[in-house]
N, C-alpha and C positions, 0 to 999 in steps of 0.2 A: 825449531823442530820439536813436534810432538807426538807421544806414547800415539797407537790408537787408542779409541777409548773401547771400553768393555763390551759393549753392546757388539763387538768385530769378534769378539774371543767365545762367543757362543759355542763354536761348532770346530772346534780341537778333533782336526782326524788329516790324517794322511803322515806325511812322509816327515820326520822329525832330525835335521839335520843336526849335528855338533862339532863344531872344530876342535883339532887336534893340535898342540902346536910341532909338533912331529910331522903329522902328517901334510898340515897348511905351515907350513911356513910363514913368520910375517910377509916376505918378498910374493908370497902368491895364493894368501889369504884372499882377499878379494875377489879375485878372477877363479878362482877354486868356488868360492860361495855364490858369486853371478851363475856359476856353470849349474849346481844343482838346483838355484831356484829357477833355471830355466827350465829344469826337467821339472818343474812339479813342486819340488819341497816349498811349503808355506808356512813351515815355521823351524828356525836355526838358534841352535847356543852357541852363544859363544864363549868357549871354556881355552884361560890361560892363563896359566900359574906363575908365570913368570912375575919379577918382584919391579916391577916398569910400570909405577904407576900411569905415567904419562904414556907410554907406548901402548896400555889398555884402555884408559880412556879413547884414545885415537881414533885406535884399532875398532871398539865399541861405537866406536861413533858413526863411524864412515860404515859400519856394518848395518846400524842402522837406518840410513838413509839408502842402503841399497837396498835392505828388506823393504821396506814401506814403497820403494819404485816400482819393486815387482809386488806391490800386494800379501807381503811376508811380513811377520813378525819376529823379531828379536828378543830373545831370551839372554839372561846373563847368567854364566853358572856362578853360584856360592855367592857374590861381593852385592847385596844390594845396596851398596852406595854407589858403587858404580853403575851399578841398573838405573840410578834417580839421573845419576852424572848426566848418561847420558843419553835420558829421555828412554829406554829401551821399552818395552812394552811389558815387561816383567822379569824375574828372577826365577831360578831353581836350586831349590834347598837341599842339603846333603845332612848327614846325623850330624854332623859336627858343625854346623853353619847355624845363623840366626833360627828362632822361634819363625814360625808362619805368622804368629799375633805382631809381633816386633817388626818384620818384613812386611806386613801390610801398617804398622802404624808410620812407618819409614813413605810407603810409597805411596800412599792412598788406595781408593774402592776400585780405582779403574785399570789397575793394572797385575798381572796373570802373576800369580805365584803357583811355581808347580815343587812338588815333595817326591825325592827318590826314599821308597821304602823297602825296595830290597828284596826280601821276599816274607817281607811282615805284615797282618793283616793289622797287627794291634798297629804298628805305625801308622798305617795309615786311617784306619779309621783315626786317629788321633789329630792327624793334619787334617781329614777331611771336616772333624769337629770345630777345627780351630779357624774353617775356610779358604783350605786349598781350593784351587783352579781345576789344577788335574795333579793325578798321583802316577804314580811311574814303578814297576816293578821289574827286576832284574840282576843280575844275568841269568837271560833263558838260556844260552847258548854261550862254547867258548871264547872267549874275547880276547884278541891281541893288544888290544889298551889297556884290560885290566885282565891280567890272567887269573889273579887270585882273588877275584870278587866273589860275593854267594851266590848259590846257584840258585835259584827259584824252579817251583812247578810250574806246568800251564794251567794246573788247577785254579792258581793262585788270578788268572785271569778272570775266569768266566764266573769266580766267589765274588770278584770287587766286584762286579758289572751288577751280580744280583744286590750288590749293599746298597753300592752307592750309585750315585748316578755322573757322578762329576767323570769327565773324561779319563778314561786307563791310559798309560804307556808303557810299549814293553821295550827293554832295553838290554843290549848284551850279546855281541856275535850275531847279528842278525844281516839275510841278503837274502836276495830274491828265491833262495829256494828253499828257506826255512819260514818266511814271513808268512808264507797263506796260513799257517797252523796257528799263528799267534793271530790273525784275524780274524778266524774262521773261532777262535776261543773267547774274542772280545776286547782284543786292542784297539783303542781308536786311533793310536800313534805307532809310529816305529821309528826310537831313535835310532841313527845310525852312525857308526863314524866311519869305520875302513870300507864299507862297502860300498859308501859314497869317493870319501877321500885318497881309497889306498887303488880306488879304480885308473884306469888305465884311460877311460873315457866316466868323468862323474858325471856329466850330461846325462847320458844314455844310461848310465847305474839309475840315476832321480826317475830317470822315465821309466825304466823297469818295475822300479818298486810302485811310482805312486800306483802303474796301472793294475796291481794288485787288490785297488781300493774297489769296491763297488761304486 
């Protein structure tokens, strides 16, 4: 099993899913992330803190092969060694996780590194220098995952869009009735976790969001 390679990761836009281990469960991880890529999502992180190296790898791995069946890409949050483990298509770096320079000398040219910058512009011009994929800013919105995260402008959107050109993502309390403002400002992604996850049907959440896309 292998990454896709770059030349698939052009075009970074729609519905940006992340697991929860709260919200996915190991027991229903799976069939939770089948549901949203069938609504749409085309690209998932998979984010678990748990200290199971083997039960990550797995988990990472099987996740992968489901993404690549529906034509999805996998992300891994923070650990790129286990991004290489397990062939994933890339990583997502946090303040305190590897350099972007180190994360691509780990994984090579073809695979997506993306940078949460919060609501810093210097951050990210600074990934974007170093050769991020796409940069990520957030929280626009209250968050039940992370309640005491910074809050970001939507200014801070439609500035990176004018810098750079690498794909935007906004992240942070986001659902289908606050998302048109954040694409209507210049996100090409919308991470999401409870508005997929904490849904009652994720299916039908993934389809609502994606078709907010143009």
């Amino acid at each position: 099993m292998t990454a896709m390679t770059k030349q698939n990761h052009d075009s970074l836009r729609g519905v940006y899913a992340i697991t929860d281990a709260a919200l996915t469960p190991a027991q229903r991880l799976r069939d939770e992330v089948e549901r949203v890529l069938q609504g749409g999502v085309r690209m998932v992180q998979y984010r678990d803190k748990s200290q199971d190296p083997a039960l990550r790898l797995a988990q990472a791995t099987e996740l992968v092969r489901l993404c690549h069946a529906h034509s999805a890409l996998l992300i891994v949050n923070d650990d790129v060694d286990l991004a290489k483990a397990c062939a994933a298509d890339g990583v997502h770096l946090g303040k305190d996780d590897e350099t972007v320079q180190r994360a691509r000398a780990t994984l090579g040219t073809q695979r997506l590194i993306g940078v949460s910058c919060y609501d810093s512009l210097h951050r990210a011009a600074t990934a974007v220098t170093e050769g991020a994929d796409y940069i990520a800013f957030g929280s626009f919105f209250a968050s039940s995952v992370k309640p005491h995260a910074v809050r970001a402008p939507l200014s801070l959107l439609a500035e990176a869009k004018q810098r750079w050109r690498v794909p935007v993502c906004a992240i942070g309390g986001i659902d289908a009735r606050n998302a048109p403002e954040l694409i209507a400002n210049g996100a090409d992604m919308l991470a999401v976790i409870s508005a997929l996850f904490a849904a009652s049907d994720p299916r039908a959440s993934a389809l609502a969001l994606s078709a907010l896309f143009p």
